[in-house]
N, C-alpha and C positions, 0 to 999 in steps of 0.2 A: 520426507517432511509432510507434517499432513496438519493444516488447517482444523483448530477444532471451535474457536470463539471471537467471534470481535465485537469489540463495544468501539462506536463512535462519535463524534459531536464533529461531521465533516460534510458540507453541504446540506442538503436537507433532514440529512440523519441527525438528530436530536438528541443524541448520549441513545440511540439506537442499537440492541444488540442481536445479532446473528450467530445462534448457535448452528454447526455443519454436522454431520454423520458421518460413520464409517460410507464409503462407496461414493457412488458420486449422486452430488443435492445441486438441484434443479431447482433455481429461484424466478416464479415466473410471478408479476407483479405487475400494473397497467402500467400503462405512460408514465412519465416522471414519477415511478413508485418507487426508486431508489436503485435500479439494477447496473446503472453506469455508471453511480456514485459509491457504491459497494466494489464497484470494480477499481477504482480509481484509487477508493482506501488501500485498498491491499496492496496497489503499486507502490504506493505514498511510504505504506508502513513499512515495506521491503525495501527501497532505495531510496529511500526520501523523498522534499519536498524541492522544487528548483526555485529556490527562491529571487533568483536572477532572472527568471524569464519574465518578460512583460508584456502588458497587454499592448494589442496593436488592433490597428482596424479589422473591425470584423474578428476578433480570437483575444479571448479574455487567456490569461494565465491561470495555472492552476490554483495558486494562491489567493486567486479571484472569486475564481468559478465555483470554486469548493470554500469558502469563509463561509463559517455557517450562519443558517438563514435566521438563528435564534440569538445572535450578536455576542455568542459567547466565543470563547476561545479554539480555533481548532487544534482537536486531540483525539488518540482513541488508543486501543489497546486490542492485543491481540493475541489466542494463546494456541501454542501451535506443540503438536510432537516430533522433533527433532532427535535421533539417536539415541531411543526410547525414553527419553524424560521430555516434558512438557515445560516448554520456554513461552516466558511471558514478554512480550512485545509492547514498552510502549514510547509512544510518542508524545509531546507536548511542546506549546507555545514559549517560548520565554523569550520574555520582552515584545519588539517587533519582529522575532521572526519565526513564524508559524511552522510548529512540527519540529521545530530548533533543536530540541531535546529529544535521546532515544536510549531508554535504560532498557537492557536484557539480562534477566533474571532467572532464575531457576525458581519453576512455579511452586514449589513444594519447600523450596528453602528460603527464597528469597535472594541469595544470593549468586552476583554478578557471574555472565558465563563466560569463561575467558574463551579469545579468541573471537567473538562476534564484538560486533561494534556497528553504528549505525551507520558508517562508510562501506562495510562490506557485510552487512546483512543479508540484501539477497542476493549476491553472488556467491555464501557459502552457503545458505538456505537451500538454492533453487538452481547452484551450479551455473550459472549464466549471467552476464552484465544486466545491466539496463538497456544497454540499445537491443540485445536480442531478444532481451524481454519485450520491451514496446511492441518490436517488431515481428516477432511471432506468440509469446502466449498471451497478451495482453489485447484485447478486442474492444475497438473504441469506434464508436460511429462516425467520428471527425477526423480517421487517420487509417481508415481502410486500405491505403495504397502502400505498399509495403518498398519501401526504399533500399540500397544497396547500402551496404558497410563491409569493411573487411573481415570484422569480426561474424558476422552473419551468413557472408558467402564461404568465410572458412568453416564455420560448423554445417553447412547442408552441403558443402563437397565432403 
């Protein structure tokens, strides 16, 4: 599976869109230039959004943290190569609950791909839950410590 496009309206990204290349693309950007919040989209768009989590002292919730900063809606979209055709990824708001919706399409047809769904998106994408995502390919500045899970100690045995 390979990343080729996303458009976003998720934290400071503005209906911002990041095209990727063949090999590997190295996005180097100052401070708050969007490089944690591009990271965050792609978690979002692969296993959703937690819309249960809340804010506590000192740690805002995703849902928080990323409402965009232009009072619009959060959404975005993303088109990736999957099993050689290219699948359209998107996300959206509906109602109150942010990222609520996730239709995957066939980017050339439009039509729906059976078999994904936005319950298990990126664990047939990317072969892995959530938690072992978080905890090994997903790099966050505010969760560096990488914690135990079953799932996690069973794949690195």
């Amino acid at each position: 599976m390979k990343i080729k496009s996303m458009t976003a309206n998720f934290g400071r990204l503005e209906h911002e869109t990041l095209e990727l290349h063949e090999g590997m693309n190295i996005i180097t950007l100052p401070n708050e230039g969007g490089k944690s919040t591009w990271s965050a989209f792609i978690r979002v768009m692969f296993y959703g959004l937690n819309t249960r989590e809340r804010d506590k002292k000192g740690f805002l919730a995703d849902k928080t943290r990323y409402q965009p900063w232009n009072g619009g809606a959060m959404e975005g979209e993303m088109v990736v190569t999957w099993q050689g055709r290219d699948i359209r990824i998107r996300r959206y708001t509906k109602g109150n609950t942010p990222m609520g919706v996730c239709e995957i399409t066939d980017a050339a047809t439009g039509e729906a791909v059976p078999g994904l769904n936005g319950g298990n998106l990126g664990d047939v994408l990317l072969g892995v839950s959530r938690s072992v995502y978080e905890r090994s390919a997903f790099l966050s500045a505010d969760s560096s410590a990488v914690s135990q899970t079953p799932e996690l100690e069973k794949r690195l045995a």
